[in-house]
C-alpha positions as CSV (number, residue, x, y, z in Angstrom):
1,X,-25.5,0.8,0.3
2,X,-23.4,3.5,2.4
3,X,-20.4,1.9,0.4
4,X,-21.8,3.2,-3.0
5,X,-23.2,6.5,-1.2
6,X,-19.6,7.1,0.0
7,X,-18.4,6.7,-3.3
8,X,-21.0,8.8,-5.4
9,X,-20.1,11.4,-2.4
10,X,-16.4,11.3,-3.3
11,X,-16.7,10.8,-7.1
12,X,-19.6,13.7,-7.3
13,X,-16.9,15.6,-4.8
14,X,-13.9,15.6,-7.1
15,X,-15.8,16.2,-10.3
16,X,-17.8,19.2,-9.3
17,X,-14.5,20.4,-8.8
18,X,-14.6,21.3,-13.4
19,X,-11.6,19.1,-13.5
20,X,-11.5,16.3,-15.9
21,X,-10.2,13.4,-13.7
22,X,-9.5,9.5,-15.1
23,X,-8.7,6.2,-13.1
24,X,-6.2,5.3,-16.3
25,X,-2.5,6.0,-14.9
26,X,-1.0,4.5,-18.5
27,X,-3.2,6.9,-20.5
28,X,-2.2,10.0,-17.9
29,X,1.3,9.5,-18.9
30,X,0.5,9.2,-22.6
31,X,-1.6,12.6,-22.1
32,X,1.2,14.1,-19.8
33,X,3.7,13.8,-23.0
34,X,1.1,14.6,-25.2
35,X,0.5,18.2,-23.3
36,X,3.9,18.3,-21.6
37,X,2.4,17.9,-18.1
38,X,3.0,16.5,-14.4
39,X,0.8,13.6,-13.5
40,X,-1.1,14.3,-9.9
41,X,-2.1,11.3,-8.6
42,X,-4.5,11.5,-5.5
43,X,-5.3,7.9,-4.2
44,X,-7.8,7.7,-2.1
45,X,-10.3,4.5,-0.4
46,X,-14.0,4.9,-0.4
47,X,-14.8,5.3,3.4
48,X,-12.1,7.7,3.6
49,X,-13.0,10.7,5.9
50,X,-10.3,12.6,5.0
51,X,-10.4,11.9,1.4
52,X,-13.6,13.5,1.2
53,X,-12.0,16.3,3.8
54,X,-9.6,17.3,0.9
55,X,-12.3,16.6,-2.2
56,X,-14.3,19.3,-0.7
57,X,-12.1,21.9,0.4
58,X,-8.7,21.9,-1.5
59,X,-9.6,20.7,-4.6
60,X,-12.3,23.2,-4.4
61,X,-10.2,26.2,-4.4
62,X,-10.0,28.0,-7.4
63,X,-6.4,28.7,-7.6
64,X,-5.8,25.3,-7.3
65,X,-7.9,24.0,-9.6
66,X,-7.2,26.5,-11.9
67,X,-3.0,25.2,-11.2
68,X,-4.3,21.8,-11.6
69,X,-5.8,22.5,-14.8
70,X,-3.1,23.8,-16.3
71,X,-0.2,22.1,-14.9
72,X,-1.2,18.4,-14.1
73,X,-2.7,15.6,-16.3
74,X,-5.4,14.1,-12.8
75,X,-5.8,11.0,-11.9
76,X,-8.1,9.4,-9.0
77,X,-7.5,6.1,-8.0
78,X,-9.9,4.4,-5.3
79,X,-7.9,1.5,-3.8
80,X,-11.3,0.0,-3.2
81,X,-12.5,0.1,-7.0
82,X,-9.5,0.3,-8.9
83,X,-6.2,-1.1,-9.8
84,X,-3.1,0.7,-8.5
85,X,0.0,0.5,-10.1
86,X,2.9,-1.5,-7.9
87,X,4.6,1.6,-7.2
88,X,2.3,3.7,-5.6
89,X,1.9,2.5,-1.6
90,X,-2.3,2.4,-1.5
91,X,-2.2,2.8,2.2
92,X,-2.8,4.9,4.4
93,X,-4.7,7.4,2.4
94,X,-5.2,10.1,1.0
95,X,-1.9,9.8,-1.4
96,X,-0.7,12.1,-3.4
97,X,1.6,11.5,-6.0
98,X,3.4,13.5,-8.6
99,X,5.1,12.0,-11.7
100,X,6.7,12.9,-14.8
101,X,5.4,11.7,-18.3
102,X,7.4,8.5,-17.8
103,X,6.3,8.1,-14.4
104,X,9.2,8.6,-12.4
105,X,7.8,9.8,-8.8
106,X,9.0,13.6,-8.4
107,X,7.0,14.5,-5.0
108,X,4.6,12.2,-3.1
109,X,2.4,12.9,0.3
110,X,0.0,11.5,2.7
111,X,-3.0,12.8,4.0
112,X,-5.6,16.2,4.0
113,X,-3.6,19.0,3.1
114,X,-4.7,22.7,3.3
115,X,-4.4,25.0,-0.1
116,X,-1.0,26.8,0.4
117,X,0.6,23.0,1.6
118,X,-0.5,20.9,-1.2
119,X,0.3,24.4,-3.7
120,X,4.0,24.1,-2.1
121,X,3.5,20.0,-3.2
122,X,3.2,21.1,-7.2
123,X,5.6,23.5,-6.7
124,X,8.0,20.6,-5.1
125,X,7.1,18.4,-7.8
126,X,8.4,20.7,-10.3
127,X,11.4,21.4,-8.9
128,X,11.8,18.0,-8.8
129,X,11.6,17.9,-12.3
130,X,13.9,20.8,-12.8
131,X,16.7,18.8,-11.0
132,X,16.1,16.1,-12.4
133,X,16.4,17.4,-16.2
């Protein structure tokens, strides 16, 4: 039971946050070339304290979200109720991960981050991208 509270916590958590969010990495990256996006990729485990830490507070600023929104196809992948692709490392958590449409990793991260750190993490993952083009 506090499994499945902790999970509605975090799931209620990140989609308050009026940000469309999927568990489908393959269809992010069909979306991402679709819109001409980044993928963000925030892994995260269901007992997680810190996971919830940055739910709440950074991914309920509204410049991020707002970046987010524009910038980044989102997905959420709980290591405890989803598969996650072999290349991502599920643990520790939170993850962050940033990939292009054909999911080469740009920028990736580990743990709570405050607003202006994880904005500096999209702005390293486009950079990234810059190079890398």
């Amino acid at each position: 039971m506090k499994k499945l509270l902790s999970v509605i916590f975090l799931a209620t958590s990140l989609f308050s946050a009026s940000l469309e969010w999927s568990s489908d990495y393959e269809k992010a990256l069909v979306d991402a070339k679709a819109e001409n996006k980044l993928v963000y990729i925030f892994i995260t485990s269901d007992n997680c304290k810190w996971c919830k830490k940055f739910a709440n507070t950074t991914l309920q600023d509204e410049a991020i979200k707002k970046r987010l929104a524009d910038e980044f196809i989102r997905v959420h992948i709980s290591r405890d109720q989803h598969t996650i692709p072999k290349q991502f490392e599920s643990a520790p958590v939170p993850r962050h991960y940033f990939t292009d449409a054909e999911g080469n990793i740009l920028y990736s991260s580990l743990g709570h981050r405050g607003t202006s750190c994880f904005d500096a993490f999209m702005d390293n993952a486009q950079d990234r991208l810059k190079v890398s083009q």
